[in-house]
C-alpha positions in Angstrom: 67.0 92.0 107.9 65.1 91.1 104.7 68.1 92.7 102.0 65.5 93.2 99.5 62.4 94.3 102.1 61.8 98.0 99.8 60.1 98.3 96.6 62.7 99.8 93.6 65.8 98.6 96.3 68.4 96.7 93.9 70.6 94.9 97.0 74.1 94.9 95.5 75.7 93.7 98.5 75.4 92.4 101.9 77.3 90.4 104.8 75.4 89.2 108.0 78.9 87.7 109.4 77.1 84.5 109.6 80.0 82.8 108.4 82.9 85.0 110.1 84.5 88.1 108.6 86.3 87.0 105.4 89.2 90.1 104.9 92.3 89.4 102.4 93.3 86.5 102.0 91.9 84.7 104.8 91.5 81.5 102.4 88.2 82.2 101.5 86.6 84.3 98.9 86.8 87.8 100.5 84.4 90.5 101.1 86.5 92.7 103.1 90.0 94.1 102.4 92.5 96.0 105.5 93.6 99.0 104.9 96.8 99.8 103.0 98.0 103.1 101.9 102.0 102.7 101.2 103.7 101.2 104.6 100.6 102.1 106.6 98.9 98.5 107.6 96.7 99.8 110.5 96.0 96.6 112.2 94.9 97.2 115.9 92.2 95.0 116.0 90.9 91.8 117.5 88.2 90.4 115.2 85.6 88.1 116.8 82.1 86.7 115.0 79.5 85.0 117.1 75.4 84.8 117.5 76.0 88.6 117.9 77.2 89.4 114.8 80.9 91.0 114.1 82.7 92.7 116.9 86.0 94.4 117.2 88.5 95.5 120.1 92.2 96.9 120.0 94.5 94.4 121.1 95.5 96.1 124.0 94.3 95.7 128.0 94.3 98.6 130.4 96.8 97.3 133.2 94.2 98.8 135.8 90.9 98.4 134.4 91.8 95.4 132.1 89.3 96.5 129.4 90.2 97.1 125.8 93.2 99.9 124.7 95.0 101.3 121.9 98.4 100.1 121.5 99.2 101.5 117.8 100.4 105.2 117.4 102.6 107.8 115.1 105.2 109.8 115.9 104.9 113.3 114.0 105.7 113.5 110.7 104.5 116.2 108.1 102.3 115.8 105.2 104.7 114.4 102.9 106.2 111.8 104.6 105.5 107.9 103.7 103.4 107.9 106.6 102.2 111.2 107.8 101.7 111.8 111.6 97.7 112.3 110.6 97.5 108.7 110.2 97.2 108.4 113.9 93.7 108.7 113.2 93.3 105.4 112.1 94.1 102.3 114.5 91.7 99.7 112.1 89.7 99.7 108.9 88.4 97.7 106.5 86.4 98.1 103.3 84.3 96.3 101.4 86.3 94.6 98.5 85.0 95.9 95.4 86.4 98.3 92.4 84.8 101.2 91.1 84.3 101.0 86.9 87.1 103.7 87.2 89.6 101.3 88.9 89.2 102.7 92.5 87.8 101.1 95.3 83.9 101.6 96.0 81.0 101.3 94.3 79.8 103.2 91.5 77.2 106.2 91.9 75.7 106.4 88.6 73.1 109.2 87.9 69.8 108.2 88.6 70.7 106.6 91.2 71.1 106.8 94.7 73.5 104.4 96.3 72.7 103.8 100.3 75.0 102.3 102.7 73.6 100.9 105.8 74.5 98.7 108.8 73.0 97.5 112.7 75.9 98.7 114.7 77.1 99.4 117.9 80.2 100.2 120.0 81.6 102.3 122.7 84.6 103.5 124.0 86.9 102.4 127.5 89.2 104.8 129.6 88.3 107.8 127.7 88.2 109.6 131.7 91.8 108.7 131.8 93.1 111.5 129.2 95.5 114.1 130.3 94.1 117.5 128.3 92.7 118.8 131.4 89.6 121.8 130.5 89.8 120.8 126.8 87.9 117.7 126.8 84.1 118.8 128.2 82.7 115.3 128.9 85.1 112.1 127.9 82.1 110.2 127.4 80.6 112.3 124.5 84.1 112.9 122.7 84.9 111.8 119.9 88.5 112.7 119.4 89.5 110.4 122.2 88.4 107.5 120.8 85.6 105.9 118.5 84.2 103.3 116.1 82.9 104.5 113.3 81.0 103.9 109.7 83.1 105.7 106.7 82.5 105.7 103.3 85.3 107.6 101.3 86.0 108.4 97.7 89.5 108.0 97.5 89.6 109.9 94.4 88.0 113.2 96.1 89.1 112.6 99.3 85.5 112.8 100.7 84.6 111.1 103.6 81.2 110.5 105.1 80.4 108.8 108.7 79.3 108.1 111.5 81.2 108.2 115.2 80.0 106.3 118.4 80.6 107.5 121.9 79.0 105.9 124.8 76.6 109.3 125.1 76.3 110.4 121.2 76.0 109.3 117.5 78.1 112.2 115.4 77.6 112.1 112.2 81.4 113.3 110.2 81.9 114.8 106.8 85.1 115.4 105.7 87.5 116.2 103.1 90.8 115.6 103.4 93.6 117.3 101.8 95.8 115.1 99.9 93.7 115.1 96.3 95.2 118.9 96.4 97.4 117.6 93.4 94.6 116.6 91.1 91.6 118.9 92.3 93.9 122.3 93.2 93.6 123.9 96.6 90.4 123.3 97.5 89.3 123.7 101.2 90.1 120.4 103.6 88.3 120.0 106.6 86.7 117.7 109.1 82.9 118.0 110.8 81.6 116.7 113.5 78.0 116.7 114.5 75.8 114.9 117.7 72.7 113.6 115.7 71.7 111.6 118.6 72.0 110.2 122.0 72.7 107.1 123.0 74.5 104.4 125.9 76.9 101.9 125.3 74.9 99.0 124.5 72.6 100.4 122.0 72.2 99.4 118.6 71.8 101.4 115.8 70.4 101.0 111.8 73.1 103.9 110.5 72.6 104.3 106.8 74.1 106.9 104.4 73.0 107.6 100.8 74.6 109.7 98.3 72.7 111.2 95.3 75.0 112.0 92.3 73.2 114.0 90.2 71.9 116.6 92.9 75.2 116.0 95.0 73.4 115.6 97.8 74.3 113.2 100.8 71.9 112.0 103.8 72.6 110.6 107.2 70.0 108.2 108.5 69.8 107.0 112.2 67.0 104.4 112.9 65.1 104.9 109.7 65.4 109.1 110.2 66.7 111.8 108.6 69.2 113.5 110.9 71.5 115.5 108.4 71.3 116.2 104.4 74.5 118.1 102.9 74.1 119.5 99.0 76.8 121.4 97.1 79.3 118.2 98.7 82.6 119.9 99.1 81.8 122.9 100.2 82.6 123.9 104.1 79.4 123.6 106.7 79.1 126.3 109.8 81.9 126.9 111.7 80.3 126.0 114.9 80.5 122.3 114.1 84.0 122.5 112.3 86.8 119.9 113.9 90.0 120.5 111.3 90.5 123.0 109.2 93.1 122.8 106.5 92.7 126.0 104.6 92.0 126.3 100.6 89.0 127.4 98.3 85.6 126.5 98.7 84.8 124.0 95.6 81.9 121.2 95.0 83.2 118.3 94.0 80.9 114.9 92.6 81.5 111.8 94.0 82.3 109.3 91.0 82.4 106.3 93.4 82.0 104.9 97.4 84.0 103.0 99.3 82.2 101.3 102.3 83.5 100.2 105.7 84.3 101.0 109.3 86.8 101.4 111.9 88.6 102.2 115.0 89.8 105.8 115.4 90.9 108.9 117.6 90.9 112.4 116.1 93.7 114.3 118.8 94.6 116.3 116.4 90.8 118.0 116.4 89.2 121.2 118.1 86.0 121.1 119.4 83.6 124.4 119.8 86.6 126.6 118.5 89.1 125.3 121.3 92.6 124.2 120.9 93.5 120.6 119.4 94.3 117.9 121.6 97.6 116.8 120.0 99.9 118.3 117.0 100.3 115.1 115.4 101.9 116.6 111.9 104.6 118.7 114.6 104.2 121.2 110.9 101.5 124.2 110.5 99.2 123.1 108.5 96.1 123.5 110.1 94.5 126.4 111.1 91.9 127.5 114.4 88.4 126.2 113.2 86.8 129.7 114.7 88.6 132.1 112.7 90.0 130.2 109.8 92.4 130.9 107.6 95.9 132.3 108.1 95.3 131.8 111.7 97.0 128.8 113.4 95.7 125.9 115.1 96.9 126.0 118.5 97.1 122.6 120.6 96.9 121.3 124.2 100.2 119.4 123.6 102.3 120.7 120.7 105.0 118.3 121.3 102.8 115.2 120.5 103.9 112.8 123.3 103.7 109.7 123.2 101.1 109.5 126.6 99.2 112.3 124.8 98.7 109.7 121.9 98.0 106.4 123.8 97.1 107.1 127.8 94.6 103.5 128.0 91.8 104.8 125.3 90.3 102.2 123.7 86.9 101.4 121.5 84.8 98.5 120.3 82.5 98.5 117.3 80.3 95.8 116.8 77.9 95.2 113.4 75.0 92.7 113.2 74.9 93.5 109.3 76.3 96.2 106.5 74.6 96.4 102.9 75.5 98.5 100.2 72.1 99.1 97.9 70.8 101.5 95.1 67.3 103.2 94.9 
């Protein structure tokens, strides 16, 4: 990739990996910091550089199939505990290590500009047929809640999220908002999005790119140089149809003052797809509510109980990255 290949494209920061994948304090300058929120250190991750790029596996082997699995998991826990039991989302993630002007980690989108986060990736996920949820999972290639690697860019401020999920059959793009800025911004409406901007197998690579324009509050999704999905009025709830979590609250537009750029290993059990029931109750407290007919009516799960072969039964993922840059235009 030539960083600097577009005309009025001000390159503020790239990594190839050609010198490994410098997170913390690995001894080196880093460009990449783990994931810390409190006690949570998410850290199921075996991190590998080569001709290839970057590539990442959970440290787990499937006894049968001995290819990569899950071994980190919550118990329940409600929304106010040091670690809620939502945080089974994340198994690994890591951020470019930069600060905001504000103090918070990202970059900052400054009016006029349009900043634009992009990266060659690819990934897929392993034992995925394996699940137990019988008639709630449709295909367990093409879902992501059992497993994924993904591009997310947050604002931790907002509690915005915007990605990209890879299953071995589809590229989703996600929008989120999750609901623990509730405190700062009032009750505004939380929720998670899911939606299959593509097809794809296994060992395809992808240029995934995201831009967020400030002053029209207007984010874009790009897969392979195309448009697949632009969102204005960011905050605000998309159709229903498409609608993985719902948390309840008041439709409000928010404005990103910063980004913060990276990528992961996930599963989203807690998540509905097409207006079904969740997977898994991982807060075991109502808070969310059936992403059909909203609001007061409750979410309703294949396992309420959250056990613990619900929440690991051999899933695993790999995401891979030839490059990531973080630009303005």
């Amino acid at each position: 990739m030539d960083k600097d290949s577009k005309a009025g494209t001000e390159t503020v920061w790239f990594d190839d990996f050609a010198t490994g994948f410098h997170i913390g304090a690995d001894g080196r300058a880093a460009q990449w910091k783990p994931l810390e929120a409190g006690a949570f250190r998410p850290a199921d991750a075996i991190i590998t550089t080569g001709d290839d790029g970057l590539t990442v596996i959970p440290k787990g082997i499937h006894p049968q199939s001995g290819e990569p699995a899950f071994t980190q998991t919550r118990a329940p826990a409600p929304p106010d505990a040091e670690i809620p039991g939502v945080l089974d989302h994340v198994k690994w993630f890591a951020s470019v290590d930069r600060q905001s002007s504000g103090g918070l980690p990202g970059f900052d989108t400054p009016s006029g500009k349009t900043i634009h986060v992009e990266t060659l990736m690819s990934g897929r996920t392993y034992g995925t047929e394996g699940h137990p949820f019988g008639d709630a999972v449709g295909d367990p290639l093409n879902d992501i809640r059992l497993a994924a690697p993904a591009m997310f860019n947050l604002d931790q401020e907002s509690n915005i999220v915007f990605g990209f999920f890879l299953t071995n059959r589809g590229i989703f793009a996600a929008y989120e908002r999750a609901p623990f800025a509730r405190a700062s911004f009032g009750h505004y409406t939380a929720f998670s999005f899911g939606l299959q901007v593509g097809a794809r197998a296994p060992d395809d690579w992808h240029r995934l790119a995201i831009s967020y324009d400030r002053a029209s509050n207007t984010a874009r999704w790009f897969v392979d140089g195309k448009l697949a999905l632009e969102i204005d009025r960011v905050g605000r709830r998309l159709d229903r149809r498409h609608m993985i979590i719902d948390v309840g609250g008041e439709e409000q537009e928010v404005r990103l003052n910063q980004l913060q750029c990276g990528f992961g290993l996930y599963t989203l059990l807690d998540g509905s797809l097409d207006g079904g029931p969740g997977l898994v109750d991982l807060y075991g407290y109502p808070m969310f509510f059936d992403t059909a007919r909203g609001e007061p009516h409750r979410q309703d799960y294949v396992d309420r109980d959250s056990r613990p072969t619900s929440r690991l039964f051999g899933q695993g993922a790999e995401l891979k990255s030839r490059w990531h840059s973080v630009s303005y235009r």
